[in-house]
PDB file of N, H, CA, C and O in Angstrom:
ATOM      1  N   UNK A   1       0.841  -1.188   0.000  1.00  0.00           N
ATOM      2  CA  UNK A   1       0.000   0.000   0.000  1.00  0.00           C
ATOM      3  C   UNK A   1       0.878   1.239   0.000  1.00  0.00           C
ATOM      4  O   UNK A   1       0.773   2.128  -0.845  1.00  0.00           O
ATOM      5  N   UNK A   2       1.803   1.242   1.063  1.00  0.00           N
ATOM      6  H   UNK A   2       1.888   0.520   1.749  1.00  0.00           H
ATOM      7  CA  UNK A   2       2.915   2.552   1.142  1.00  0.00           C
ATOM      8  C   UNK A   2       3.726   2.361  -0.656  1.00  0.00           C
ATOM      9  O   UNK A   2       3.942   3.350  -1.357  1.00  0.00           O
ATOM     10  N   UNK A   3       3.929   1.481  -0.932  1.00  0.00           N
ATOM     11  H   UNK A   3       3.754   0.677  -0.363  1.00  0.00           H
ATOM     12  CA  UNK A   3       5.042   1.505  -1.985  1.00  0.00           C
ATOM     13  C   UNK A   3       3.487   2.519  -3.608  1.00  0.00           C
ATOM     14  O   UNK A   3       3.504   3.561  -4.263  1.00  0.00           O
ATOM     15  N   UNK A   4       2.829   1.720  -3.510  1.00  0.00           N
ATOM     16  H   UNK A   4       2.815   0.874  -2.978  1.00  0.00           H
ATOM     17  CA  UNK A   4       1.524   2.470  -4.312  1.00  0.00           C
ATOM     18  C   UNK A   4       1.269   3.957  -3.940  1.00  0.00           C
ATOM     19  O   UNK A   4       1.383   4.802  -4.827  1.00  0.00           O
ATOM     20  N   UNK A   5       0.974   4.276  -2.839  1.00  0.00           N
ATOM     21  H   UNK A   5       0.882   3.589  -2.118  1.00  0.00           H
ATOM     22  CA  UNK A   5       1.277   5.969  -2.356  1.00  0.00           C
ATOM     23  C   UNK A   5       1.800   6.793  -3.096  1.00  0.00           C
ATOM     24  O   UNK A   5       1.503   7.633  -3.945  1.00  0.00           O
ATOM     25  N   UNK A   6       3.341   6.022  -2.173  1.00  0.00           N
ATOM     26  H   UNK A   6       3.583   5.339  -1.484  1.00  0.00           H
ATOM     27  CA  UNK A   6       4.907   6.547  -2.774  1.00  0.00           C
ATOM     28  C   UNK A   6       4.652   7.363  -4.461  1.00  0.00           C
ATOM     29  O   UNK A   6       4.714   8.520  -4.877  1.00  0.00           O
ATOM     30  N   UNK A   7       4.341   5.985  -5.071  1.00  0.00           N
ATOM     31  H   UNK A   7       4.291   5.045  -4.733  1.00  0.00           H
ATOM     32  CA  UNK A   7       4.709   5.701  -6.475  1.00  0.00           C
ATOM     33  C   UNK A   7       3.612   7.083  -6.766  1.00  0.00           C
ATOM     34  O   UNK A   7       4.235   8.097  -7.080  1.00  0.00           O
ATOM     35  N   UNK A   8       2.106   7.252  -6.705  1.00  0.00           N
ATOM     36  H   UNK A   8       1.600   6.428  -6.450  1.00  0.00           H
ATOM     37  CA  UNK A   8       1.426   8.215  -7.076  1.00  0.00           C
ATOM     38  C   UNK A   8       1.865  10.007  -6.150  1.00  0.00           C
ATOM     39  O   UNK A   8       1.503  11.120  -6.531  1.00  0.00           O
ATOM     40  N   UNK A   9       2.362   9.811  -5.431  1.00  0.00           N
ATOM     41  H   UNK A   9       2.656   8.907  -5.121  1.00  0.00           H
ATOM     42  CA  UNK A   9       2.483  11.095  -4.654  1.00  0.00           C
ATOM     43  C   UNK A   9       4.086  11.604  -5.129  1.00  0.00           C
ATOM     44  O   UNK A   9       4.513  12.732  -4.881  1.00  0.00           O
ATOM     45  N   UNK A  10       4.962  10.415  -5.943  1.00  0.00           N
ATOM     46  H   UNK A  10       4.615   9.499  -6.145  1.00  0.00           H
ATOM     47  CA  UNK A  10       6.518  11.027  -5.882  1.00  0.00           C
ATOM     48  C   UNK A  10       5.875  11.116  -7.645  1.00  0.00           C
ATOM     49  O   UNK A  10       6.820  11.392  -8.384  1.00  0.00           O
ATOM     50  N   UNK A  11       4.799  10.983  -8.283  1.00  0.00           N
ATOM     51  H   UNK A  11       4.031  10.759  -7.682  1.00  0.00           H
ATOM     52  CA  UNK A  11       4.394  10.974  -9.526  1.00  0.00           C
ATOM     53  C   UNK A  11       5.638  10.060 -10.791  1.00  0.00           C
ATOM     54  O   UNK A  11       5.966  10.272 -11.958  1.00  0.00           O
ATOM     55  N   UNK A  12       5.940   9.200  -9.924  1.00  0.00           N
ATOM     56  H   UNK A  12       5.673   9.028  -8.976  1.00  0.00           H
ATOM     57  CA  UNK A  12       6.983   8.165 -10.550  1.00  0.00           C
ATOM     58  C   UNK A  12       5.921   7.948 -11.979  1.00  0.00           C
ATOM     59  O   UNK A  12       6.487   7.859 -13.069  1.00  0.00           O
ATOM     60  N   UNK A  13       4.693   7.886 -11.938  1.00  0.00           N
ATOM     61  H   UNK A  13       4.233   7.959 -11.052  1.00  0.00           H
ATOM     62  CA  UNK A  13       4.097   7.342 -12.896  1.00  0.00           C
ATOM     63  C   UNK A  13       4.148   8.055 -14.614  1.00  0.00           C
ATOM     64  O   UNK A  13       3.774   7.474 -15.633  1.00  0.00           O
ATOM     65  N   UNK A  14       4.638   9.247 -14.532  1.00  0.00           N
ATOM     66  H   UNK A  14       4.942   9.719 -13.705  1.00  0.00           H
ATOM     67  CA  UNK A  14       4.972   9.722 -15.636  1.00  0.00           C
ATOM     68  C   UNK A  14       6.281   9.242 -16.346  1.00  0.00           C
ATOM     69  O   UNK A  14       6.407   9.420 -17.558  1.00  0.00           O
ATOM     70  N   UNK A  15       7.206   8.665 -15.641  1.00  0.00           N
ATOM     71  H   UNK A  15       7.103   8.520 -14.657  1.00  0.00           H
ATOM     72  CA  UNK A  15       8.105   7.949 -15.898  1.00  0.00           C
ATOM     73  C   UNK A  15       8.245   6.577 -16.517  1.00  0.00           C
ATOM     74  O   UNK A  15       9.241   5.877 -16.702  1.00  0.00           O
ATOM     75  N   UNK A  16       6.841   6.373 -16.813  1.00  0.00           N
ATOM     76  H   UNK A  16       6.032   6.941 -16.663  1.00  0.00           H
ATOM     77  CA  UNK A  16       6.275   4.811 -17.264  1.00  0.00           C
ATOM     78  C   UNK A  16       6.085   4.865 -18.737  1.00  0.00           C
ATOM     79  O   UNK A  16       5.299   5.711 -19.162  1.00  0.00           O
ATOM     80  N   UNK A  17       6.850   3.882 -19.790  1.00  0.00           N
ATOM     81  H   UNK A  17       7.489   3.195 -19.444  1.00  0.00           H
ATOM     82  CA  UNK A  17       5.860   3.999 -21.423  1.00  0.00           C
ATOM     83  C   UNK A  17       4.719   3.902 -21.247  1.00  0.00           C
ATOM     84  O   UNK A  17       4.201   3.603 -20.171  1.00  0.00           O
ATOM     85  N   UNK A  18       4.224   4.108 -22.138  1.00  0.00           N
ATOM     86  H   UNK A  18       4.645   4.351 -23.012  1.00  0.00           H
ATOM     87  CA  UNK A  18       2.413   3.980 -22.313  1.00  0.00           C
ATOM     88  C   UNK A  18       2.710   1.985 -22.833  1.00  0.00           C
ATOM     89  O   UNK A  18       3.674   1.231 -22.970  1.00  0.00           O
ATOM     90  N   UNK A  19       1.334   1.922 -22.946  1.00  0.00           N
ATOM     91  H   UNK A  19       0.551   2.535 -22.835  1.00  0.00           H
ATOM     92  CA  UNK A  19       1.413   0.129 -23.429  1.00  0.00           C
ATOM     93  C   UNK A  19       1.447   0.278 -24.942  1.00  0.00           C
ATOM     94  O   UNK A  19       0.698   1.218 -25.211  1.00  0.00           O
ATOM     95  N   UNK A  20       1.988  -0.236 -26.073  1.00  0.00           N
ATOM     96  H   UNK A  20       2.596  -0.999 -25.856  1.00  0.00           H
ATOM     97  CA  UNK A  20       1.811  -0.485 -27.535  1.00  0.00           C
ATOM     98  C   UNK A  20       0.928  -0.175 -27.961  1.00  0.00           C
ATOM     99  O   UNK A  20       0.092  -0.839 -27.349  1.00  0.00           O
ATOM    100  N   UNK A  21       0.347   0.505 -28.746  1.00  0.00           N
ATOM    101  H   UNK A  21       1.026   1.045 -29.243  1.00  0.00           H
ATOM    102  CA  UNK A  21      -0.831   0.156 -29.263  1.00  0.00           C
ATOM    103  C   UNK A  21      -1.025  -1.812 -30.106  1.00  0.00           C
ATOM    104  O   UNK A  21      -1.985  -2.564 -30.279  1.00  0.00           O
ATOM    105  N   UNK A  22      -0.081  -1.866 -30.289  1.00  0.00           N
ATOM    106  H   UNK A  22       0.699  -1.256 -30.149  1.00  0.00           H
ATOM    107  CA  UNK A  22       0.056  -3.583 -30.005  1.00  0.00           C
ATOM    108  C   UNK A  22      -0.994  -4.374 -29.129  1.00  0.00           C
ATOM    109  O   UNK A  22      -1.779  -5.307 -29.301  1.00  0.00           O
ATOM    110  N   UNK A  23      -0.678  -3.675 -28.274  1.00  0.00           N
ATOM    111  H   UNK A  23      -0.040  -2.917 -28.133  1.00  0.00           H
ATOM    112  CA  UNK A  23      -0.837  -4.820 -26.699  1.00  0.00           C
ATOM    113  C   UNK A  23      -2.638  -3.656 -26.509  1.00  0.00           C
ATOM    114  O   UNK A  23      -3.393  -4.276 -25.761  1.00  0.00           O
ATOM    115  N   UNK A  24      -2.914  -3.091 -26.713  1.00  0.00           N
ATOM    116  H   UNK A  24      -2.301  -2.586 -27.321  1.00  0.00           H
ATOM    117  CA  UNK A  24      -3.963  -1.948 -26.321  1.00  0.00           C
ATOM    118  C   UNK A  24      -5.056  -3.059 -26.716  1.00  0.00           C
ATOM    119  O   UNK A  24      -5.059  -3.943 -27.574  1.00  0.00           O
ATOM    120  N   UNK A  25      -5.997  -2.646 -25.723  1.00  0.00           N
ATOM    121  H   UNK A  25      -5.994  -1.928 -25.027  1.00  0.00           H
ATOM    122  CA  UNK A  25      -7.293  -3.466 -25.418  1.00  0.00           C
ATOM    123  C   UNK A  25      -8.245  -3.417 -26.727  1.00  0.00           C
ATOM    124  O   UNK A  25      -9.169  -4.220 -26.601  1.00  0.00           O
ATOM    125  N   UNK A  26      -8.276  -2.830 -27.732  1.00  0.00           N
ATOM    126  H   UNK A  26      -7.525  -2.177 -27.835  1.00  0.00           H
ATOM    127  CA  UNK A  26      -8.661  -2.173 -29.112  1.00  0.00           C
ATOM    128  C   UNK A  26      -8.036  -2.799 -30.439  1.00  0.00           C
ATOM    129  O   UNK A  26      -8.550  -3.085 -31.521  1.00  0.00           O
ATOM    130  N   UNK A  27      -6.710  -2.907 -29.942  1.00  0.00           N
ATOM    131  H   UNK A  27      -6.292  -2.675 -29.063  1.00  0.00           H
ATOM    132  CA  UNK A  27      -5.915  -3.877 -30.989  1.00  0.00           C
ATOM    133  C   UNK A  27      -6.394  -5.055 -31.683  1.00  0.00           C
ATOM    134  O   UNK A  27      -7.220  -5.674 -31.014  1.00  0.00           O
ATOM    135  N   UNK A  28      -6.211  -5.408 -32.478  1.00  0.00           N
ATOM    136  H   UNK A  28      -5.540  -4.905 -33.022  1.00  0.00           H
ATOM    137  CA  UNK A  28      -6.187  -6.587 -33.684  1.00  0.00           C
ATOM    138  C   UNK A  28      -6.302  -7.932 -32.921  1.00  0.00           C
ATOM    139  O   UNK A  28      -7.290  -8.631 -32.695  1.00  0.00           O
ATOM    140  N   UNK A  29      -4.303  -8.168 -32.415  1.00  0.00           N
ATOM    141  H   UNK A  29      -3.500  -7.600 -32.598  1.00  0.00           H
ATOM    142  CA  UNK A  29      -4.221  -8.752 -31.455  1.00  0.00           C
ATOM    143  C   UNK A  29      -4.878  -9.293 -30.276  1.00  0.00           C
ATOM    144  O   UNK A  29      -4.902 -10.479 -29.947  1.00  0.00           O
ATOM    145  N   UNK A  30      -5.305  -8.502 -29.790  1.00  0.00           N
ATOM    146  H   UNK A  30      -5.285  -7.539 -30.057  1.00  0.00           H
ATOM    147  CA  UNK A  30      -6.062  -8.558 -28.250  1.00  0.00           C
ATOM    148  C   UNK A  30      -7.995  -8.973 -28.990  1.00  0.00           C
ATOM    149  O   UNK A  30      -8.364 -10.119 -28.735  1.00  0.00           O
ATOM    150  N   UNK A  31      -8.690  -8.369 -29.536  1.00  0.00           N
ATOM    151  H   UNK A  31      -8.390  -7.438 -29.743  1.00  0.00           H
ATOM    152  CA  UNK A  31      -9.666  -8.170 -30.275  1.00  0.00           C
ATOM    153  C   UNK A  31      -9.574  -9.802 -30.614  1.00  0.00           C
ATOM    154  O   UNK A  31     -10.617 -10.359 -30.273  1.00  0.00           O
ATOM    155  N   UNK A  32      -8.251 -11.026 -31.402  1.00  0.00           N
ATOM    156  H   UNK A  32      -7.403 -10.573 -31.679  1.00  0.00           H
ATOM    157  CA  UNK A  32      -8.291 -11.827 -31.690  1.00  0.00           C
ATOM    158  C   UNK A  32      -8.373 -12.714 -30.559  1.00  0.00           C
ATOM    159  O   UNK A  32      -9.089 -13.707 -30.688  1.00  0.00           O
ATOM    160  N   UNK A  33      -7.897 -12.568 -29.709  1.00  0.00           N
ATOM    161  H   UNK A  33      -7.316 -11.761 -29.604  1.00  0.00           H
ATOM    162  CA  UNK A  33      -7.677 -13.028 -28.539  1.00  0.00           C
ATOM    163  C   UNK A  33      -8.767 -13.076 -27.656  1.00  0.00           C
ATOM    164  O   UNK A  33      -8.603 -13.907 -26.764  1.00  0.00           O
ATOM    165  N   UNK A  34      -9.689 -12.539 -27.616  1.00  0.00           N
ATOM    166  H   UNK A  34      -9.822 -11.863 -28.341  1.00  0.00           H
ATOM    167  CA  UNK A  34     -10.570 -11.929 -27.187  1.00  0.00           C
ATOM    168  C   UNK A  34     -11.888 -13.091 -28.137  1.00  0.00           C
ATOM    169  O   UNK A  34     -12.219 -14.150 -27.604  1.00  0.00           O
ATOM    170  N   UNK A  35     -12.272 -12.820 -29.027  1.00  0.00           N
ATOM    171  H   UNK A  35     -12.003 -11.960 -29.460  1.00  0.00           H
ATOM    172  CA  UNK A  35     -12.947 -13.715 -30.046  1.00  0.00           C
ATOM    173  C   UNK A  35     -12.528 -15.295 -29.904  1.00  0.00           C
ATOM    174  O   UNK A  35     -13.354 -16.178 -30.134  1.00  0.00           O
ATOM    175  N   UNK A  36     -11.054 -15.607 -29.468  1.00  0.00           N
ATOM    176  H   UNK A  36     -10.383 -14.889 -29.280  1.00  0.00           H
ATOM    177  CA  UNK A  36     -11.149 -17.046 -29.588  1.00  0.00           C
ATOM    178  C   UNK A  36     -11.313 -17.899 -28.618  1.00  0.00           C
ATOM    179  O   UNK A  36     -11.402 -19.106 -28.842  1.00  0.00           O
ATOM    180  N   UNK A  37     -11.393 -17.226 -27.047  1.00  0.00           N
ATOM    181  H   UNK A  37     -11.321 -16.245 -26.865  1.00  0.00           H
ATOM    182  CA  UNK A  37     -11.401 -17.134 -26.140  1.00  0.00           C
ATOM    183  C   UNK A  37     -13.317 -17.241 -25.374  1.00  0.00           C
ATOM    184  O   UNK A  37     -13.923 -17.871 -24.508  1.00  0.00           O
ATOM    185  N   UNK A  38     -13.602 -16.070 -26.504  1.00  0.00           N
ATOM    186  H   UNK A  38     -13.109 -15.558 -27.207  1.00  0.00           H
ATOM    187  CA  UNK A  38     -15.598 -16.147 -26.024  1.00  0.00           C
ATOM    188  C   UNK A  38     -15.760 -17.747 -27.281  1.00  0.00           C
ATOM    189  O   UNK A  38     -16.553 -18.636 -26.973  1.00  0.00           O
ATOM    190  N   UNK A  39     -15.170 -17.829 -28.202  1.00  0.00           N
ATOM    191  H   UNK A  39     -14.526 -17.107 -28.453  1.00  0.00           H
ATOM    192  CA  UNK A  39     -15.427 -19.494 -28.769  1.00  0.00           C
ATOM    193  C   UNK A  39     -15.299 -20.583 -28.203  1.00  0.00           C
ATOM    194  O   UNK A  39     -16.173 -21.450 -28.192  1.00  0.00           O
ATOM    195  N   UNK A  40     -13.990 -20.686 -27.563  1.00  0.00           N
ATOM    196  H   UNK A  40     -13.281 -19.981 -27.571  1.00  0.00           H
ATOM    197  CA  UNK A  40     -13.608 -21.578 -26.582  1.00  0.00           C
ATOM    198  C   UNK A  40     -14.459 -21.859 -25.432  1.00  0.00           C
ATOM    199  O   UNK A  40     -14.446 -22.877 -24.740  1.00  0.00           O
ATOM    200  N   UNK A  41     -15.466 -20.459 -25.272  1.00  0.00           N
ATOM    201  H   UNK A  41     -15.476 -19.632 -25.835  1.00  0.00           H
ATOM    202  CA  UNK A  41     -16.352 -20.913 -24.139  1.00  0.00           C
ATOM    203  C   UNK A  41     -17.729 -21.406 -24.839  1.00  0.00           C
ATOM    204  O   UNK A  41     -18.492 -21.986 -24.067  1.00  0.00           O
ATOM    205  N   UNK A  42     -18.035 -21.309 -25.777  1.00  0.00           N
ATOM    206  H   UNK A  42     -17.415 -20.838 -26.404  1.00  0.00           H
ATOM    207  CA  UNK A  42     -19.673 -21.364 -26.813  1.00  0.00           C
ATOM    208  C   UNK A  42     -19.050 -22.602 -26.995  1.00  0.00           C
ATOM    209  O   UNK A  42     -19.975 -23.414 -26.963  1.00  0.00           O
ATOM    210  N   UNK A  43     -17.322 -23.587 -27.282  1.00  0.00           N
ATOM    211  H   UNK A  43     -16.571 -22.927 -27.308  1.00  0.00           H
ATOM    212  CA  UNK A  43     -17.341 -24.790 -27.560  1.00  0.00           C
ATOM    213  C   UNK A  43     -17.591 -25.534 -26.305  1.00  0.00           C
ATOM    214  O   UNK A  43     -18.095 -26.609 -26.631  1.00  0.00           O
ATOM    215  N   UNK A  44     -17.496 -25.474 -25.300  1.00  0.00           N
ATOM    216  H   UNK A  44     -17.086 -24.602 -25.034  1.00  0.00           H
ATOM    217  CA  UNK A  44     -17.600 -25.286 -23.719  1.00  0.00           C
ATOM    218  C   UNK A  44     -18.890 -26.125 -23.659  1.00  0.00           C
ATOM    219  O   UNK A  44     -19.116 -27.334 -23.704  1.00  0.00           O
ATOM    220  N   UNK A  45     -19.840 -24.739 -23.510  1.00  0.00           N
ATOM    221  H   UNK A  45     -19.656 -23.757 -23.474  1.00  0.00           H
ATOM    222  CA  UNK A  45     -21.321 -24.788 -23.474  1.00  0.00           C
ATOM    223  C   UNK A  45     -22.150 -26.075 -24.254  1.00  0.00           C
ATOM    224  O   UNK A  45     -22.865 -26.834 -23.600  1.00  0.00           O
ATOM    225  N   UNK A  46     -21.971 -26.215 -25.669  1.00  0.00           N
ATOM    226  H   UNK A  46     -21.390 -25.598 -26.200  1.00  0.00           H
ATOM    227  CA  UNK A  46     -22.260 -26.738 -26.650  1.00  0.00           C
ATOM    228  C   UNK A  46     -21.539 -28.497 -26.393  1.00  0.00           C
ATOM    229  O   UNK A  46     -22.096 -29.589 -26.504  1.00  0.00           O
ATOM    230  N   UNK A  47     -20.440 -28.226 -26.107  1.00  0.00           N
ATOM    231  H   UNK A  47     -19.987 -27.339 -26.017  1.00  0.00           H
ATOM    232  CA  UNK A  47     -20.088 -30.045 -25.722  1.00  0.00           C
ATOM    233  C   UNK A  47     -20.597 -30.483 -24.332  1.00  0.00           C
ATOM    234  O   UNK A  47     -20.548 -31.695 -24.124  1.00  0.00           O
ATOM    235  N   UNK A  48     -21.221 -29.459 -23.050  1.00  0.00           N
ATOM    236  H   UNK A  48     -21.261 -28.475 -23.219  1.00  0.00           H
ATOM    237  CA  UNK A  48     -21.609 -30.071 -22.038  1.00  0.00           C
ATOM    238  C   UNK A  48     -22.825 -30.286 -22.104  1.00  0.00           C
ATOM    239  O   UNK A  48     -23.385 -31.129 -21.404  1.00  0.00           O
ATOM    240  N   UNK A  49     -23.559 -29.370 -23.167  1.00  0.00           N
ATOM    241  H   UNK A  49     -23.104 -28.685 -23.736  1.00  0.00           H
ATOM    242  CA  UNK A  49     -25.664 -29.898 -23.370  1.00  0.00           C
ATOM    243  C   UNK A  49     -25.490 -30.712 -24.129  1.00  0.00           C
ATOM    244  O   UNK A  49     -26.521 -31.372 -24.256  1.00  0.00           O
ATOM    245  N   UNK A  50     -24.453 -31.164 -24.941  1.00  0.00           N
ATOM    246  H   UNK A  50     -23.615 -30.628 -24.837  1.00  0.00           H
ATOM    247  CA  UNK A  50     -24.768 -32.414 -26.214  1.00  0.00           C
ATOM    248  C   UNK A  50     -24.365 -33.854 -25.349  1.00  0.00           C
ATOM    249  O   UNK A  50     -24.763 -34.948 -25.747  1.00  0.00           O
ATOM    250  N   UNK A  51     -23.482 -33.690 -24.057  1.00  0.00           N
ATOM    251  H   UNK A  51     -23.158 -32.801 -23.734  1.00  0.00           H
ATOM    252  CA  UNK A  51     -23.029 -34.576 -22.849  1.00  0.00           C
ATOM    253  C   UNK A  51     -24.123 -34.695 -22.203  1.00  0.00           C
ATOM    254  O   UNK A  51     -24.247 -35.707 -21.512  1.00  0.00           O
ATOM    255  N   UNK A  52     -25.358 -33.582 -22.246  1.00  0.00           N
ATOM    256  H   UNK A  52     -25.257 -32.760 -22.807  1.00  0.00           H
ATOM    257  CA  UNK A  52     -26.393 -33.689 -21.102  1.00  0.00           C
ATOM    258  C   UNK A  52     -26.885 -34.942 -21.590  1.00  0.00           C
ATOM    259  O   UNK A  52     -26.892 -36.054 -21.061  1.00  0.00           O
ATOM    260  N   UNK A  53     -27.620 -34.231 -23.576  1.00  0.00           N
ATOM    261  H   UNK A  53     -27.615 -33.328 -24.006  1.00  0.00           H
ATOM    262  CA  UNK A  53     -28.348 -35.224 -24.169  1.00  0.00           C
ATOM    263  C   UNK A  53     -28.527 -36.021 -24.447  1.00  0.00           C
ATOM    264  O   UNK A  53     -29.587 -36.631 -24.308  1.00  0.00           O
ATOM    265  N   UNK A  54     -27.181 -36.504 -25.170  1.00  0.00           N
ATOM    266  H   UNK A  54     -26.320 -36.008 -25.283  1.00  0.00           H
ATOM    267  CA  UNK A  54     -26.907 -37.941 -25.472  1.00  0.00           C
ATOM    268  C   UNK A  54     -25.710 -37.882 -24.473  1.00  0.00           C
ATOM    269  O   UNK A  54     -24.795 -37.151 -24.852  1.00  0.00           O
ATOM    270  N   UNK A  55     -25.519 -38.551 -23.186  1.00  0.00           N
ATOM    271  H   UNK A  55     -26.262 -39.145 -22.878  1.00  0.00           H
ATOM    272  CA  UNK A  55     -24.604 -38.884 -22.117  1.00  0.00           C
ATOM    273  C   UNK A  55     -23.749 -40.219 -23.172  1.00  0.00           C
ATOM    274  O   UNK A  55     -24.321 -41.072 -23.850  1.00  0.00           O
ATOM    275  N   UNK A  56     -22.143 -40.002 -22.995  1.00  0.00           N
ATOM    276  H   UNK A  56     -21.678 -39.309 -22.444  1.00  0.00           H
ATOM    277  CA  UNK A  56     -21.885 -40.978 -23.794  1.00  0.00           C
ATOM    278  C   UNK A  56     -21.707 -42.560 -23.072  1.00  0.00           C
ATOM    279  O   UNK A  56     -22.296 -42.728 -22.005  1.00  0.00           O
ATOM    280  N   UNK A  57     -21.178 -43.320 -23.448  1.00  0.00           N
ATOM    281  H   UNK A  57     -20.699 -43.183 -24.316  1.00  0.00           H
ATOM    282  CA  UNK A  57     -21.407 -44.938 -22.654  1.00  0.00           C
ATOM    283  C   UNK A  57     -20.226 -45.316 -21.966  1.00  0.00           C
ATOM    284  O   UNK A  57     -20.233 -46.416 -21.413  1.00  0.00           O
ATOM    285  N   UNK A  58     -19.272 -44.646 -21.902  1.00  0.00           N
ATOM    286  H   UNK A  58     -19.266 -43.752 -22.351  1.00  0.00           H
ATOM    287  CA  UNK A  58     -18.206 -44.507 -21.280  1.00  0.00           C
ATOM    288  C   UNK A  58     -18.527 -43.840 -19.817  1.00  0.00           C
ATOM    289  O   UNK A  58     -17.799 -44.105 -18.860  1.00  0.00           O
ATOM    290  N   UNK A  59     -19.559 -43.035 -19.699  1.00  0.00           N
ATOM    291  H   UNK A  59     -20.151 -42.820 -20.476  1.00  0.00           H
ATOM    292  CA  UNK A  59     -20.029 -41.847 -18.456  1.00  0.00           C
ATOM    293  C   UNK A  59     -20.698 -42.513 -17.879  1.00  0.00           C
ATOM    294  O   UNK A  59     -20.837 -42.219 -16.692  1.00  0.00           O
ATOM    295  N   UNK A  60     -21.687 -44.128 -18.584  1.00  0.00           N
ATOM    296  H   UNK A  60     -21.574 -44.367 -19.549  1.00  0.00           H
ATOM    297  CA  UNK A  60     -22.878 -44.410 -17.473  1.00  0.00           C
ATOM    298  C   UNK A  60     -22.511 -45.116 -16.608  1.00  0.00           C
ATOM    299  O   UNK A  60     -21.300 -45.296 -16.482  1.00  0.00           O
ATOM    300  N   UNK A  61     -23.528 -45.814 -15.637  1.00  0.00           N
ATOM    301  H   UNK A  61     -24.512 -45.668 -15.739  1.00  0.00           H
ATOM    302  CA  UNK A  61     -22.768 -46.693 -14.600  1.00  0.00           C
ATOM    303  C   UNK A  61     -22.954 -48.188 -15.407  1.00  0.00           C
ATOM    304  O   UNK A  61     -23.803 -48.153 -16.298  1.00  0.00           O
ATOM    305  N   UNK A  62     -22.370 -49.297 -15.237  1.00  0.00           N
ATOM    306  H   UNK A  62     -21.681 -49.326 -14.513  1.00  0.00           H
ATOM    307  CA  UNK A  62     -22.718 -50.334 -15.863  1.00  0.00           C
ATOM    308  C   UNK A  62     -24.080 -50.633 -15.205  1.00  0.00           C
ATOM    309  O   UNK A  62     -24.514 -50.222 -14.128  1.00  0.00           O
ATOM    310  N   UNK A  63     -24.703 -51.532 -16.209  1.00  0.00           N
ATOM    311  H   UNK A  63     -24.350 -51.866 -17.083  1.00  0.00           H
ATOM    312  CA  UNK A  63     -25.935 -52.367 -15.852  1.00  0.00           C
ATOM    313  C   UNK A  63     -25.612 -53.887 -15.756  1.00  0.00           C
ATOM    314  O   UNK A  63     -25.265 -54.771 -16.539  1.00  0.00           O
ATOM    315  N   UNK A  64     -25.904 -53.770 -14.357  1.00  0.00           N
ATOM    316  H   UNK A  64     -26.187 -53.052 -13.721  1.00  0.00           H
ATOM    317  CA  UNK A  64     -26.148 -55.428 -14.430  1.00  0.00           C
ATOM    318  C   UNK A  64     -27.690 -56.208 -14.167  1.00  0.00           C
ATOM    319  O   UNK A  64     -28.696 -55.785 -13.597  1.00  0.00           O
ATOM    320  N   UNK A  65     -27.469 -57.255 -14.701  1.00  0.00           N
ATOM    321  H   UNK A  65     -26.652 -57.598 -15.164  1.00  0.00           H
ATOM    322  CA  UNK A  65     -28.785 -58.125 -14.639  1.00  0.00           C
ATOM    323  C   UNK A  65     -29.318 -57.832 -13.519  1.00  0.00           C
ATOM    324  O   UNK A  65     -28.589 -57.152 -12.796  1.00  0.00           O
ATOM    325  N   UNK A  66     -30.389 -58.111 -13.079  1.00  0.00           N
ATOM    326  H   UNK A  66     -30.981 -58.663 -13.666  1.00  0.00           H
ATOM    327  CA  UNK A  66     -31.045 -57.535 -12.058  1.00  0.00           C
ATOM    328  C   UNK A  66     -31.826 -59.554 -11.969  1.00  0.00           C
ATOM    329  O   UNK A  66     -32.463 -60.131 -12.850  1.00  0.00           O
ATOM    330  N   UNK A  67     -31.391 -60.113 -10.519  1.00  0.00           N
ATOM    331  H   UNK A  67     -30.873 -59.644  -9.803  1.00  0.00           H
ATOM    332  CA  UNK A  67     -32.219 -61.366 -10.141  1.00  0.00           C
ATOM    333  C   UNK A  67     -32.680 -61.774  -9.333  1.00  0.00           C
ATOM    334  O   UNK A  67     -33.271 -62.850  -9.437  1.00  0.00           O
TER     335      UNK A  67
END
């Protein structure tokens, strides 16, 4: 907390680069990253309701004869 203070009250922070526009939350990059990431979760979603529906036969419990 003191070292954060410090850093805004001795205005160390003008002393900092800015980030890339590279690396900037707006970028290409990030924007791609961003898109494959909300897919990765829609593939997510989509393989655990198709697991709901058809549960595969590897997941059930065995059946045994019943006597």
């Amino acid at each position: 907390k003191t070292d954060f203070i410090n850093f805004i009250s001795d205005q160390e922070w003008k002393s900092i680069e800015p980030v890339s526009s590279w690396f900037g939350p707006s970028s290409f990059l990030m924007s791609s990253m961003s898109a494959l990431f909300q897919l990765s979760m829609w593939i997510r979603i989509m393989v655990f309701l198709a697991d709901c529906i058809c549960p595969s036969k590897r997941q059930r419990a065995p059946q045994y004869p019943h006597s």
